[in-house]
TORTIZA-588005 format. One line per 3 residues: their letters; for each residue y, z, x of C-alpha. Coordinates in Angstrom, 2 decimals. Example, Ala and Ser with C-alpha at 12.3 -4.5 7.8 and 13.67 -1.06 7.14 Angstrom:
BEGIN
as> -4.50:7.80:12.30 | -1.06:7.14:13.67
REM end
This chain:
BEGIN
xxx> 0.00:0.00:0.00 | 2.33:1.26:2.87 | 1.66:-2.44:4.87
xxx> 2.13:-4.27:1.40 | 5.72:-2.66:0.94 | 6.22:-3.88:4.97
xxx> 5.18:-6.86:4.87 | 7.42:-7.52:1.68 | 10.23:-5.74:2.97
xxx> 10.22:-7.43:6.30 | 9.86:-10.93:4.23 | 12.70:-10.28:1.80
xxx> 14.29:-9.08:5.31 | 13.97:-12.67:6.77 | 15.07:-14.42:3.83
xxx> 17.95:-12.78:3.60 | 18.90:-13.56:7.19 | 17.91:-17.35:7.03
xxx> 20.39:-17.61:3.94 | 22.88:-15.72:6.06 | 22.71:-17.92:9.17
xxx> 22.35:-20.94:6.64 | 25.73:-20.18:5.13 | 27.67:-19.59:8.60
xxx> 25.78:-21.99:10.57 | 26.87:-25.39:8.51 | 29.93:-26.38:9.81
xxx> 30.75:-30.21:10.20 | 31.79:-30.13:13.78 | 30.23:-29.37:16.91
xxx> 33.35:-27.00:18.34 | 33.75:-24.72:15.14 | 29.52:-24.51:14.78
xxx> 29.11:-23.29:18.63 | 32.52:-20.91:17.76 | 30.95:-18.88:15.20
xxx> 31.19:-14.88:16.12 | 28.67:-13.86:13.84 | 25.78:-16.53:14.67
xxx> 24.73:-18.06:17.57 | 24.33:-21.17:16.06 | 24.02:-24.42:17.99
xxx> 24.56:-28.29:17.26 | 22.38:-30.69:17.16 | 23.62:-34.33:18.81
xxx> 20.19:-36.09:17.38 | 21.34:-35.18:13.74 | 25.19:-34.27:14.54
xxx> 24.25:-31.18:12.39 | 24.73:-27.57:12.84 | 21.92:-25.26:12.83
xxx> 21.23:-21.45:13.34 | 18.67:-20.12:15.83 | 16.13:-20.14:14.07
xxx> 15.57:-22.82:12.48 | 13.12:-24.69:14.81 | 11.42:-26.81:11.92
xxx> 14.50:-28.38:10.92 | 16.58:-29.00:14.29 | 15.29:-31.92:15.89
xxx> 16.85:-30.45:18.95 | 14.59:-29.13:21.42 | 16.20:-25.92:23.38
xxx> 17.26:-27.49:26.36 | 19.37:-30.36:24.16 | 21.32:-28.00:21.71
xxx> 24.84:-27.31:22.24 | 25.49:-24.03:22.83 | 29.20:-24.51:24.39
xxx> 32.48:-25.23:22.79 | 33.24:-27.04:25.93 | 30.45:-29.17:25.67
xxx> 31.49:-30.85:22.46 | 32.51:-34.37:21.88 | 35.52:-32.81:20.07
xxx> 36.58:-30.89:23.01 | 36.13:-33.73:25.28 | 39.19:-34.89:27.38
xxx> 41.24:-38.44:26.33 | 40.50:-41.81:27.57 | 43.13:-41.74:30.49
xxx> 44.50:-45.72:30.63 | 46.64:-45.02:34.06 | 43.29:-43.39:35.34
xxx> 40.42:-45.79:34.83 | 43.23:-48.53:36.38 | 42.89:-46.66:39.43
xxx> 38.84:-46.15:39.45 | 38.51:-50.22:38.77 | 40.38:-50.51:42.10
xxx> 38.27:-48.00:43.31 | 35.38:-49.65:42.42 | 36.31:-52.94:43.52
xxx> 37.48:-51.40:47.10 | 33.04:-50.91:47.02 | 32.70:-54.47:47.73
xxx> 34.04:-54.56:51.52 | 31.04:-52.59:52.52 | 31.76:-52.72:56.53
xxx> 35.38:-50.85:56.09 | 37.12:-50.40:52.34 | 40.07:-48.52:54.43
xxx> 42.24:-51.82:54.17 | 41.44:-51.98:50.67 | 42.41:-48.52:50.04
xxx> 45.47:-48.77:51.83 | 46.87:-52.07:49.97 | 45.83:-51.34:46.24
xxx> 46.02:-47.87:46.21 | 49.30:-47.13:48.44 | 50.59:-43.86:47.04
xxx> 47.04:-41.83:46.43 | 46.52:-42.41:50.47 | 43.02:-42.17:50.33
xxx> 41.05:-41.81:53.87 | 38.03:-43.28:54.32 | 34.74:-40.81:54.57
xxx> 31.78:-43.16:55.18 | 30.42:-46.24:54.20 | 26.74:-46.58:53.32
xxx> 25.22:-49.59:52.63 | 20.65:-49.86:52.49 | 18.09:-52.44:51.77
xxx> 17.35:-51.22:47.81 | 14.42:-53.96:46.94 | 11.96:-55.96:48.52
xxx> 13.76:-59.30:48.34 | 16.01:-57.88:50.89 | 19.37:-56.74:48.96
xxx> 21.66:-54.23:49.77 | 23.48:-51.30:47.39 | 26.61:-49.92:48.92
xxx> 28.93:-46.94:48.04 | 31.18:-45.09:49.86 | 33.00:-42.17:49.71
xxx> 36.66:-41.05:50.54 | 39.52:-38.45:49.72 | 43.05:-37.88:48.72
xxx> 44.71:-35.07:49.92 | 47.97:-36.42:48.24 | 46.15:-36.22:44.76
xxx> 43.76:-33.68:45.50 | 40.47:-35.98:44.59 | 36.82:-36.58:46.29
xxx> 36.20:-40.28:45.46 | 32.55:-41.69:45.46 | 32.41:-45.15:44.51
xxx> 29.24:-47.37:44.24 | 29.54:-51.55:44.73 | 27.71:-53.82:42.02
xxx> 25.26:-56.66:42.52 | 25.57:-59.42:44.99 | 24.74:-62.73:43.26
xxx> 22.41:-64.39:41.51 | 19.17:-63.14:43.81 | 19.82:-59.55:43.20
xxx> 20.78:-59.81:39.59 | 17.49:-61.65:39.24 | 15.88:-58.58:41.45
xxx> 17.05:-56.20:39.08 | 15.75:-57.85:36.21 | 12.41:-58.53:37.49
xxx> 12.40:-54.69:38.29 | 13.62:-53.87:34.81 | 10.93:-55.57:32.84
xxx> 7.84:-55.26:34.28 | 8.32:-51.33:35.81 | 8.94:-48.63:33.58
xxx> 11.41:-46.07:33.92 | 11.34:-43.05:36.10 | 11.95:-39.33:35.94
xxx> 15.77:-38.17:36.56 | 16.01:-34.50:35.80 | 14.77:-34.20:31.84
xxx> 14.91:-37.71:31.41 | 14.06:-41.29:32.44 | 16.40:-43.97:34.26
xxx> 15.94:-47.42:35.50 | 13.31:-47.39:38.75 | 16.22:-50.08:40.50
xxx> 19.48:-47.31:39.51 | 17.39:-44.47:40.89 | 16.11:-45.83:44.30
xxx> 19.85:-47.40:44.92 | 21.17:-43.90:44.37 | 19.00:-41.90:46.36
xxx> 18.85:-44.21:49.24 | 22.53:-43.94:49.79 | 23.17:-40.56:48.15
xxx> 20.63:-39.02:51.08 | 21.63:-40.83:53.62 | 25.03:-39.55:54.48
xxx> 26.77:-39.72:51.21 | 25.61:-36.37:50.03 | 26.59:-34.51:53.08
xxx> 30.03:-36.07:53.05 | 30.58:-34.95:49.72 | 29.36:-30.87:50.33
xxx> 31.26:-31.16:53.68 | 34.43:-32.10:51.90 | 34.12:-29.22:49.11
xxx> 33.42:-26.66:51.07 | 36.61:-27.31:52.80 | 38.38:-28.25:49.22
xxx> 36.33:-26.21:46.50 | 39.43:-26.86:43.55 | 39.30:-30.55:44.45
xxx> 38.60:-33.20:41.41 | 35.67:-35.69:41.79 | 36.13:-39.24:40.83
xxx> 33.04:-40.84:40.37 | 32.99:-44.71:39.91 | 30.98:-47.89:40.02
xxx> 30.92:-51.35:38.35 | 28.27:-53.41:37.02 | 25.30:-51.97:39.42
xxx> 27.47:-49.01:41.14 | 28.28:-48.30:37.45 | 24.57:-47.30:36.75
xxx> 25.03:-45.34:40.69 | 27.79:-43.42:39.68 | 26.49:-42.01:36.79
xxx> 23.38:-40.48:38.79 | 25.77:-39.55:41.23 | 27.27:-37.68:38.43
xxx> 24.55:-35.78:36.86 | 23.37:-34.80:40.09 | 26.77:-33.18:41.17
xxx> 27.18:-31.59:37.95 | 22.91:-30.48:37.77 | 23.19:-29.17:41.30
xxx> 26.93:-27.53:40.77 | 28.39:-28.97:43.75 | 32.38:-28.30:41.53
xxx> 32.75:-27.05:38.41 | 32.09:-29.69:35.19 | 35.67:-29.72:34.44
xxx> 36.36:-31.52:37.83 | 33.60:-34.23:37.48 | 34.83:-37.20:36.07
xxx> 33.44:-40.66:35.94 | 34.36:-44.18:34.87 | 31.85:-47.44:34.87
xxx> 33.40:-51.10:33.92 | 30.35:-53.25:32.37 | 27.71:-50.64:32.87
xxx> 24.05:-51.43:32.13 | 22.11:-49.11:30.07 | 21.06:-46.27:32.54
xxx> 18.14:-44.54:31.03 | 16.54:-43.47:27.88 | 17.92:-41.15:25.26
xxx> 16.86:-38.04:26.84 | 18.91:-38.92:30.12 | 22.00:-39.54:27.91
xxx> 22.01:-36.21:26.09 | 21.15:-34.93:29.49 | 24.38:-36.58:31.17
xxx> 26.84:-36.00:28.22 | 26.01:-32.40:28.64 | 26.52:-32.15:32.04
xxx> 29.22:-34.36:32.75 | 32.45:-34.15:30.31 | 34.70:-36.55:31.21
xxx> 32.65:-39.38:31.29 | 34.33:-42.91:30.16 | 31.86:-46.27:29.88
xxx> 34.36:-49.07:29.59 | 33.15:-52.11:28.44 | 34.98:-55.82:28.10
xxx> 34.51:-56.85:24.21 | 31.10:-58.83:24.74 | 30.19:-58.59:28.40
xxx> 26.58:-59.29:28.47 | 25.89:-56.82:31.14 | 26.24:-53.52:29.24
xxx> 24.05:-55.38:27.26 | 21.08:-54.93:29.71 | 18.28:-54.06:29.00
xxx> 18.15:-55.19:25.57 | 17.83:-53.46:22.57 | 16.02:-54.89:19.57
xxx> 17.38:-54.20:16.48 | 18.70:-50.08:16.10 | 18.76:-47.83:19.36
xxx> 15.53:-45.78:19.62 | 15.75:-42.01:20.15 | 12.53:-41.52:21.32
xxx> 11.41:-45.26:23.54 | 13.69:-47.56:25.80 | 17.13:-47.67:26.98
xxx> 20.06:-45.84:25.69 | 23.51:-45.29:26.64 | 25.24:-42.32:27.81
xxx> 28.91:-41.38:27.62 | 31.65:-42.26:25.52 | 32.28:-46.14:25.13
xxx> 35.69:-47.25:25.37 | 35.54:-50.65:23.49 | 38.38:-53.22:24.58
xxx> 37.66:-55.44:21.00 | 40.15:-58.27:22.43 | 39.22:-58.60:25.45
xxx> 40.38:-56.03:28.91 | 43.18:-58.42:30.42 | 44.85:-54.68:31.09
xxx> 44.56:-51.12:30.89 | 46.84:-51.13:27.66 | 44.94:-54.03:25.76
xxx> 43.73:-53.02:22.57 | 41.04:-50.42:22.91 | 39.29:-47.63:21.34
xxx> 37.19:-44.49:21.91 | 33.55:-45.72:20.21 | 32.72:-41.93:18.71
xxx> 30.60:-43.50:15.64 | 26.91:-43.39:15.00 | 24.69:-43.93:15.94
xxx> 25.61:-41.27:18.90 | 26.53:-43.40:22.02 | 25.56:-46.78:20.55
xxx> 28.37:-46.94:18.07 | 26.99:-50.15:15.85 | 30.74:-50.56:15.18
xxx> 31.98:-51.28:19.46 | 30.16:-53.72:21.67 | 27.03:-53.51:20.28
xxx> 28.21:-55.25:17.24 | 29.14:-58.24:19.57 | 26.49:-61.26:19.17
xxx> 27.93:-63.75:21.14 | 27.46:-62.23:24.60 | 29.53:-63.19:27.63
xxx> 29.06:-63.21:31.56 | 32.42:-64.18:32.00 | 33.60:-60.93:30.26
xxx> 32.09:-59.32:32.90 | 33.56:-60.70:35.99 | 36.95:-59.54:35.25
xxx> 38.05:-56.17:34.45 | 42.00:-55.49:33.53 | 42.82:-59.06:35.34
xxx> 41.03:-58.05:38.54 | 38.14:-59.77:39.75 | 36.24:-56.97:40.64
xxx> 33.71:-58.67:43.17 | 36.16:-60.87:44.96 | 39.30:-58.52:44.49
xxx> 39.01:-57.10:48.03 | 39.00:-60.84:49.48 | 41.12:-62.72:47.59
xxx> 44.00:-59.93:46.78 | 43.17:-56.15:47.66 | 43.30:-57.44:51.82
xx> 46.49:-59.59:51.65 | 48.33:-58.01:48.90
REM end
């Protein structure tokens, strides 16, 4: 009789308490759900729903993915900065003189008086092309730069593609990236790049990172990313990271993975640049097989001939692949990507970033 009365007292108990964390854990935004004093509750990015801590049959959220942090909501995020990604494209493009960006540095980006760190540039496949990055710093703006070159030509394009259809992706962390990205990164991120980074923060802890890559070095720089902010080489708040026609880096795992870790994270992409593009999705994103993008889109719908073209943050559903941006385009473009804010990223440091 006593256990009876228990067992129905502890049941009317947790009841009570799931209709109580029901009613304060149901707000329609990430920052006010994670803000609640009474609750713990935590959001949800696979359903953009808020739940309470207990309620592991209905969050499709595994532990590790739910938002816990006000500061890790899209709705706390920082701005698309215009003036900023201007000055990571140059950085960027600087990527392609892989013998010495310093020139290239010097003449594009006068006033930030950047100083070359190192250069690294290795063999990444079997046909015998190179990945390149470097990495450099501004005392005058207080910034780490590491900056990652794109694809050379039509061999390595073809290299990566090859790779990308018949391998499957590979561990990163909690989730799986392109085998091509992930070799690329760690073959230059070990090799001196890595070092050159810790060396600079220990001597500049409250120094911003700006993290950068196009095309190729786009899907660099956002490993380069994660890993700084997974490892906790600076603070999240001083990570940030721009790509310019960006392939899909990984599946959706790895993207809830990166958003989490990495803020201030801006994927800019040239109305219908094929490259972004790649690999393909049939049909609607899948959650749980193939690639997916990470980040927060910033969708130039006429076309990036400069930083103040018509553009928009992409924040719709579904969650990174906003069906409304570039993945509504159907008419894809190669052209598109060549050219970034009037800058032709691969031959900028030839043709104008050397003889300004």
């Amino acid at each position: 009789m006593v256990r009876h009365l228990l067992l129905c007292l502890f049941i009317s108990f947790f009841l009570h308490l799931t209709i109580v964390q029901a009613f304060f854990c149901n707000d329609k935004s990430c920052g006010r759900c994670v803000n609640s004093r009474l609750i713990k509750c935590r959001w949800c990015k696979r359903d953009n729903r808020c739940h309470n801590p207990g309620a592991v049959l209905t969050n499709p959220c595994s532990r590790a993915e739910n938002i816990v942090s006000k500061s890790h909501c899209d709705d706390e995020l920082p701005r698309y900065d215009p003036k900023l990604a201007y000055k990571m494209l140059l950085l960027s493009a600087a990527a392609y003189d892989s013998v010495d960006p310093q020139e290239c540095l010097n003449n594009s980006l006068p006033s930030g008086k950047f100083q070359l760190q190192a250069v690294v540039t290795k063999n990444c496949d079997v046909f015998n092309n190179n990945c390149s990055g470097y990495v450099a710093v501004s005392h005058a703006l207080k910034v780490i730069v590491v900056a990652y070159r794109g694809s050379l030509g039509s061999h390595q394009s073809a290299a990566i593609a090859e790779e990308t259809l018949l391998k499957p992706m590979t561990t990163f962390f909690r989730g799986k990236v392109q085998s091509y990205w992930k070799r690329g990164f760690e073959l230059l991120w070990q090799a001196s790049m890595k070092a050159e980074v810790e060396a600079l923060l220990s001597k500049n802890p409250k120094y911003k990172i700006w993290v950068a890559g196009y095309s190729l070095g786009g899907a660099m720089a956002s490993l380069t990313s994660t890993w700084i902010s997974s490892f906790k080489l600076a603070p999240r708040e001083n990570i940030i990271l721009y790509t310019f026609g960006m392939p899909r880096v990984g599946n959706y795992d790895y993207a809830l993975q990166h958003d989490q870790l990495v803020n201030n994270s801006w994927r800019v992409v040239n109305k219908n640049d094929l490259i972004p593009h790649f690999p393909i999705v049939v049909g609607v994103p899948n959650i749980f097989t193939g690639p997916y993008h990470h980040g927060v889109e910033v969708f130039y719908s006429d076309g990036a001939a400069s930083v103040y073209s018509k553009h928009r943050e992409c924040h719709g559903k579904p969650y990174n692949e906003d069906a409304t941006c570039s993945f509504a385009e159907k008419h894809l473009s190669i052209k598109r990507h060549l050219t970034y804010f009037s800058i032709p990223v691969g031959d900028f440091w030839k043709t104008r970033c050397l003889h300004p």
